[in-house]
N, C-alpha and C positions, 0 to 999 in steps of 0.2 A: 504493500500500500504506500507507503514511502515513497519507494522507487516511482509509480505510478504521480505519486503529486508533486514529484522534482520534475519529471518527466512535464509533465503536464505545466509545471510556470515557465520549464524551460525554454520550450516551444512558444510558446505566448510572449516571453519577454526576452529571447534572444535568438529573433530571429535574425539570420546573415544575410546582411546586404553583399551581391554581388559585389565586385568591382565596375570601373568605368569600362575598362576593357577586359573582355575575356576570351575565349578562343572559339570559334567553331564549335556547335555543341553543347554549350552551357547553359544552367536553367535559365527560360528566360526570364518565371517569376523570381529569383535572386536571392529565395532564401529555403531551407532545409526543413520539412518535420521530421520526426521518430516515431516507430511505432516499436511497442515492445513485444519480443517476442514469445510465444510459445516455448516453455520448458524442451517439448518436443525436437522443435525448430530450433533450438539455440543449440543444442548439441550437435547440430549437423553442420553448423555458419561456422566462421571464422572471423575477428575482429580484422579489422583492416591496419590495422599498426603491429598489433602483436601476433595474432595466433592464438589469443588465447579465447574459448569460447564464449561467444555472441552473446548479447540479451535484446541491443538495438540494431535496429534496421532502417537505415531510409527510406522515407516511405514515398518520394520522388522517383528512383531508380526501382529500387527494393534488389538491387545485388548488391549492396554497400552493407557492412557492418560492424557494429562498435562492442566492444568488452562494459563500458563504462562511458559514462558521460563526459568525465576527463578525457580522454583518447574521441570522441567525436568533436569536442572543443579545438582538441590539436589540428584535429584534419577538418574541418568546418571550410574553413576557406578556402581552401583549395578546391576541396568538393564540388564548394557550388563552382568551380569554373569545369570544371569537369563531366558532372553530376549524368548528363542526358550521352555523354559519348560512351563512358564505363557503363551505360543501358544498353544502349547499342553492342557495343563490342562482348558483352557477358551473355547475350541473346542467343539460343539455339539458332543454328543457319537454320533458313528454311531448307526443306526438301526440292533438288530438280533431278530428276531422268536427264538432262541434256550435263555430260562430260563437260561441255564448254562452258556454260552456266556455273556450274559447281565449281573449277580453275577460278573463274574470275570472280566469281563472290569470296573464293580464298583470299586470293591476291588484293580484293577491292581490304578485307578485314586485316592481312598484315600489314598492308600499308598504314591504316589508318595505327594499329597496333605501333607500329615503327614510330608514326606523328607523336603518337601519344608519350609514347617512350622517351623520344628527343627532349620534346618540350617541359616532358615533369623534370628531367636531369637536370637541363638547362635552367631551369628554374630550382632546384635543390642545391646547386653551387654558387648561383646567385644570391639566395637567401642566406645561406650558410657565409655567405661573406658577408654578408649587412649585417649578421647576428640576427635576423630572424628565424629561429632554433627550433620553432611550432612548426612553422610553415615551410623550414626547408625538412622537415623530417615526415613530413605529410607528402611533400613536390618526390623526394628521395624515394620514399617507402614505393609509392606508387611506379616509378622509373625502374626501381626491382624488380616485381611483381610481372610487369614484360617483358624485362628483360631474361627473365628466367624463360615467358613463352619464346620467345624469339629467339634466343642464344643458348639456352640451356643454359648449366655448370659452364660459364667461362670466363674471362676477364671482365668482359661486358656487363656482370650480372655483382660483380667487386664493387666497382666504380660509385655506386649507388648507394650502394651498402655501408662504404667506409664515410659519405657522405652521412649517414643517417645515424653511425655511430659515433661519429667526434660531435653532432650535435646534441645527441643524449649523453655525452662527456661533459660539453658546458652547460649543459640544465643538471652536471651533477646526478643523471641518474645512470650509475658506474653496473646495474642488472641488465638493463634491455640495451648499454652500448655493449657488454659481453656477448648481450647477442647474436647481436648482427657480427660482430668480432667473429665467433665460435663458426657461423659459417662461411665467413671470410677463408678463417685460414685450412677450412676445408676444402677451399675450390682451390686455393693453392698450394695444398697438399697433393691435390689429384690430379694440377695442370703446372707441370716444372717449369714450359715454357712460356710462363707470366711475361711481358714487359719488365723490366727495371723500376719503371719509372711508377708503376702500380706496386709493385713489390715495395718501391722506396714510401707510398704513402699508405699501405701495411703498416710497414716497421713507426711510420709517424704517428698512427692512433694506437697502436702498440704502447710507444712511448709515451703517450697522454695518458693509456689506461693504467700504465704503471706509474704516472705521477700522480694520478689521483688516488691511486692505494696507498702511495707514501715510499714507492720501492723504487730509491734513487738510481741504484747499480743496474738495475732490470730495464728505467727506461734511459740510461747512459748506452746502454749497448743499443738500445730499440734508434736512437738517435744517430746515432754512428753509424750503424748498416742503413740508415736513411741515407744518410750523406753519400756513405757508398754507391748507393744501388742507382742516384739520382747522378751519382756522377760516371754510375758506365754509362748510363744515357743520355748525359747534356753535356758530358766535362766537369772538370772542376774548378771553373770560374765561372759557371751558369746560375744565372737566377735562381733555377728551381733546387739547388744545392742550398741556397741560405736559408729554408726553413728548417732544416734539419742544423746548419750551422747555429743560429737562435736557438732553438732549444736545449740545444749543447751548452750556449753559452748560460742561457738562466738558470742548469743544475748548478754550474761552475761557481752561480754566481751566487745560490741558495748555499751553495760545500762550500764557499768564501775560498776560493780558489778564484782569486780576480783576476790575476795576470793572465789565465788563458780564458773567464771569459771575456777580460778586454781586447783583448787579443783576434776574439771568436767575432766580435762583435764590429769592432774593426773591418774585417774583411767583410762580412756582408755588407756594412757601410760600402765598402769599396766598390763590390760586384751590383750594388742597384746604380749607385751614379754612374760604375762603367754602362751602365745600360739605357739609364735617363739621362745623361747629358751632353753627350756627343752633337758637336754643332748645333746648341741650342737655339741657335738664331736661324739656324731654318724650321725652326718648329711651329706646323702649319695650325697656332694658335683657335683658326678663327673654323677650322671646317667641324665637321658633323663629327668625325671620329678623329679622335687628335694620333698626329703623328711626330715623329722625327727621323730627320734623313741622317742617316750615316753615310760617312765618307766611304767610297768605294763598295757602296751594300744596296741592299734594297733597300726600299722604304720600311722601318721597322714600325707594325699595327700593335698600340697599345691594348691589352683587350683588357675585359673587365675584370677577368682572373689575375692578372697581372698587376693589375691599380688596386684591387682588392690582400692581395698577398704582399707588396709592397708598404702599403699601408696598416698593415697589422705588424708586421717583423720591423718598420723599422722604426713605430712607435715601441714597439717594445723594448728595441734597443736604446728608444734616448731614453726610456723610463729608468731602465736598469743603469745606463752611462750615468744617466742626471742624479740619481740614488747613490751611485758609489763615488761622484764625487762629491756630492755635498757632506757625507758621512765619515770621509775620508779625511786624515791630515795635511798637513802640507807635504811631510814627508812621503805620502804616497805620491804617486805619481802613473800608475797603471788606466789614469783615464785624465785628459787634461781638457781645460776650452776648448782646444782644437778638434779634440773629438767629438765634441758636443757642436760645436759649429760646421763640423763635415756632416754629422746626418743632421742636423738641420736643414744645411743645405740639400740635400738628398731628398729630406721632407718638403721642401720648397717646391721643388724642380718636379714632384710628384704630385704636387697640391696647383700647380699649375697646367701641367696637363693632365688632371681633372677637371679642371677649367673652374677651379676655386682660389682665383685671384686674389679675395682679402685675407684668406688665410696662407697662402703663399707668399703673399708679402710681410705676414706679419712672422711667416719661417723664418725667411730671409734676415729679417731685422732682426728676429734672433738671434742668429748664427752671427751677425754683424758684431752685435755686442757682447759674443762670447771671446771673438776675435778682438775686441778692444786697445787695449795700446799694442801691439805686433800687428797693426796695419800695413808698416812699412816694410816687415819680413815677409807676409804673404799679402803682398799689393798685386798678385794677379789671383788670387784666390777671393780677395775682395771684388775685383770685376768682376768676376762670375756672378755674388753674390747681387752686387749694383746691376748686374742685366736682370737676373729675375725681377728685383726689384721694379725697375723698369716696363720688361714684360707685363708682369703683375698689373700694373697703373694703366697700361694703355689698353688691357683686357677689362678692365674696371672701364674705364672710359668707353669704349665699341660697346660695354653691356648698358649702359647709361644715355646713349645715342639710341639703342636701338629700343629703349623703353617708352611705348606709346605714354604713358602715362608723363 
C-alpha cells in the first residue's frame, strides 16, 4: 500500500518534461507514468539499470522496467527521449512468407539498433564529462544493452560499460560500479586481442575502484599499466597518457612523495600545451568548431573529449600544485610560481578554445602574477601569456558586437 501511494504522488507530481530537442522517436506527450507490476510479472522483467527484479513498468512503452523508484528517477530523462523507439525496437517483427521482406525488416531494425546505440554512447561520454553521473549512467546502461545485440562479448560492448562504472564511482556507489567492473574484465578475459587503449581505460576505473576502497598499492599499479597500455597506442608524449600520469601523480601526492608527483604533474602540464599551443595565432577563434593549425600537420579538430579531459586533469593538477605550494616552506622547492603559471597558462589556452574568453583571460592574468618580478627572465613566456590575453579581449568584443541586445 505504500509502495502504491508513492507511486501514485509520484506520477502526479513528477512528471518529466521532455527536452527542447530530442531524437527521432520520442514521446511526444514529454512525460513518463508507472504502473506497478504483478508479483507474477515482476519475476519474469528485468530493471533497466541493474538486473535486479522488476516491480515498475512504463506504462508509455510497457518494455521499460524499474527495480525501484530511485533507479526510474536515474533513467527518467533519458527515457523520455527515447521512450517510443525502445517500443518499436522491443516489438515482435511481424510475420512475412516473402524472404525479401523479412532481410529488410532485419536490416531496417539493426540499423535503427546501430542509431540507437551510437547516440546513447555519444551521449554517456558526454554527460560523464559535464559530471552528469544520472544521466550518463542511464545514456551508458542503454548503449550496453545493444551493444551486446549487435556485437556480442567484444570490445564494443567495454566501452559503455566502463563509462557507467566510473560514474557509479563518483556517486560513491563502489556495489553496482563492481558490477559493471566484474563483466568488464570478463570480456577481457575471453578477448586477449582488446585494443591498448581500452585495456588502458580498464586499468583506469581499476585504479579509481581501488582508490575508493583505500588500497593505494593496488591502484599504483592499476595506474601504471594505464600509462603503459595508453602508451603502446599513442606514444609517450600523447595526451591520452596524462590521465593515467595525474592519477599517479595525486597517490604520490596523498604518500607525500612530492618530488615525483611534481614531477608527474609537470609533464602533463607539458604534453597538453605541446598540444594547445602550437601557433596560436592561427587559431580559427571565431568558427563553429575551434581549431588550431600546426606547423607542417593537419588541421588538429578539438573535440569535446578532448576539452572535457583536458579540463579535468589539469585542474587537478593546479589544485594539487596550488596545495603543495602554499603548504610548503620556503625551503621546499618541488613546485615553484613557475609551475603554477605554466598550467595556468595551459588552462588559459584551453579556456579559450572553449570559447570562454573571461575566464581565459582571467587564467592568463593569473599565471601573469605568479610570474611577477622574473618578467624579464621569461619575457617570451610573458608574450605568450599577453597574446591570450589579447585573444581573450577581442573574443569578448566579436561576442559583444554580435549581441542583438
Amino acid at each position: 500500500m505504500e509502495l502504491k501511494k508513492l507511486l501514485k504522488q509520484h506520477t502526479v507530481e513528477k512528471k518529466v518534461v521532455s527536452p527542447n530537442t530530442t531524437p527521432t522517436g520520442s514521446d511526444p506527450r514529454g512525460f513518463i507514468t508507472l504502473n506497478l507490476l504483478a508479483l507474477s510479472s515482476s519475476q519474469r522483467k528485468k530493471c533497466e539499470l541493474c538486473d535486479n527484479m522488476a516491480t515498475l513498468m512504463c506504462e508509455q512503452c510497457r518494455v521499460t522496467f524499474y527495480c525501484t523508484l530511485q533507479h526510474f528517477q536515474i533513467d527518467k530523462d533519458f527515457h523520455v527521449e527515447i521512450c517510443s523507439t525502445v517500443k518499436k525496437l522491443k516489438q515482435p517483427m511481424p510475420f512475412s512468407s516473402q524472404k525479401d521482406t523479412r532481410e529488410r525488416w532485419i536490416k531496417q531494425r539493426e540499423f535503427h539498433i546501430n542509431e540507437l546505440f551510437l547516440y546513447s554512447w555519444k551521449k554517456g561520454q558526454a554527460d560523464l564529462g559535464k559530471g552528469l553521473y544520472d544521466d550518463a549512467i542511464s545514456a551508458a546502461t542503454v548503449a550496453y544493452k545493444y551493444a551486446q545485440v549487435l556485437y556480442g562479448q567484444s570490445e564494443n560492448v567495454i566501452s559503455p560499460m566502463l563509462v557507467a562504472a566510473e560514474c557509479y564511482l563518483k556517486k560513491e556507489n563502489i556495489k553496482q560500479a563492481e558490477w559493471f567492473m566484474a563483466r568488464t574484465l570478463n570480456i577481457e578475459l575471453n578477448k586477449p586481442d582488446i585494443r591498448p587503449s581500452i585495456k588502458a581505460t580498464i586499468r583506469h576505473n581499476e585504479g579509481l575502484l581501488a582508490m575508493a576502497k583505500g588500497d593505494v598499492q593496488e591502484a599504483l599499479m592499476n595506474f601504471a599499466e594505464e600509462v603503459y597500455q595508453a602508451t603502446e597506442e599513442y606514444g609517450p608524449t600523447h595526451r591520452k597518457t596524462t590521465l593515467g600520469f595525474c592519477h599517479l601523480g595525486l597517490l604520490f601526492h596523498q604518500t607525500q612523495k612530492f618530488d615525483k608527483s611534481s614531477s608527474l604533474f609537470r609533464q602533463v602540464v607539458e604534453i597538453w600545451t605541446d598540444f594547445l599551443v602550437p601557433n596560436m595565432e592561427n587559431m580559427t577563434a571565431v568558427s563553429v568548431v575551434p581549431t588550431i593549425k600546426v606547423k607542417n600537420e593537419e588541421t588538429v579538430w578539438i573535440q569535446d573529449s578532448d576539452r572535457f579531459d583536458a579540463q579535468q586533469i589539469l585542474t587537478m593538477c593546479y589544485t594539487n600544485q596550488k596545495e603543495r605550494y602554499e603548504s610548503s616552506g620556503t625551503d621546499k622547492q618541488d613546485v615553484t610560481k613557475m609551475d603554477l603559471a605554466r598550467t595556468c597558462y595551459a588552462l588559459s589556452v584551453l579556456l579559450l578554445i572553449s570559447k570562454r574568453p573571461s575566464e581565459a583571460e582571467a587564467s592568463a592574468n593569473e599565471a601573469l602574477r605568479y610570474v611577477g618580478n622574473q618578467q624579464a627572465q621569461e619575457a617570451s613566456f610573458v608574450k605568450k601569456l599577453q597574446r591570450v590575453v589579447k585573444l581573450a579581449q577581442r573574443m569578448l568584443a566579436q561576442t559583444e558586437n554580435q549581441d542583438p541586445s
